[in-house]
N, C-alpha and C positions, 0 to 999 in steps of 0.2 A: 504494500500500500504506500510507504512510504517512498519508495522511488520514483513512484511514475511521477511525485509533486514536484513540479514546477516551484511552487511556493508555499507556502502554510505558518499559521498563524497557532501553536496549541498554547492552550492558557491550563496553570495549575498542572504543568509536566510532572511535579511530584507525586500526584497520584496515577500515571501511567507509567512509570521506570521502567518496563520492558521495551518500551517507543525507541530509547536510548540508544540501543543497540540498532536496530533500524537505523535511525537518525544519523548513527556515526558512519555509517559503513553508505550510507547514502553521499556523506559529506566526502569521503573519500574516491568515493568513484567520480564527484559530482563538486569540484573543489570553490565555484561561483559564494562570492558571499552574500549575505541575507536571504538565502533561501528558505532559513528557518526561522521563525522567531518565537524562544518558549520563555512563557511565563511562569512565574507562579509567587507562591508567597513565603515559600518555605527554601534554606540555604540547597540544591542539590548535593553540594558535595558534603554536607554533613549528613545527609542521614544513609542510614543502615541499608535500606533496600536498594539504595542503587550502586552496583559495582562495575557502570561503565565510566568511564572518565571520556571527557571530551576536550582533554587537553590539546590544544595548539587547534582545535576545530569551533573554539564558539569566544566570543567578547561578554562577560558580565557586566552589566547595567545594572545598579541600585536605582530606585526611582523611592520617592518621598509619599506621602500617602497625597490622594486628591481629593480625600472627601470635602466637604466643605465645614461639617463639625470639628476637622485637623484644624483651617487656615482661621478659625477663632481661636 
């Protein structure tokens, strides 16, 4: 599934950690940047279920919360 994408947008990648694998091995055949772009809210590289690493294959972004009850 993941190869034939052109592009894709997944939000909350920490609850799909199998994707990873797909994802990396896409990026490798498929070296174009911003092909992907995964969200979520939680660190990926801290938690336990995921044992794929995407090192030298993705840029980390922090972004700040947007709600509007934050910017009070």
């Amino acid at each position: 599934m993941v190869r034939s994408l052109d592009r894709a947008v997944i939000d909350e990648i920490q609850r799909a950690p199998q994707l990873l694998l797909a994802i990396k091995k896409s990026v490798d055949e498929d070296r174009r940047p911003g092909r992907f772009l995964l969200t979520g809210s939680a660190n990926l590289m801290t938690l336990p279920s995921v044992a794929v690493s995407l090192a030298g294959r993705m840029e980390r972004l922090s972004a700040t919360s947007t709600s509007s009850r934050s910017m009070w």
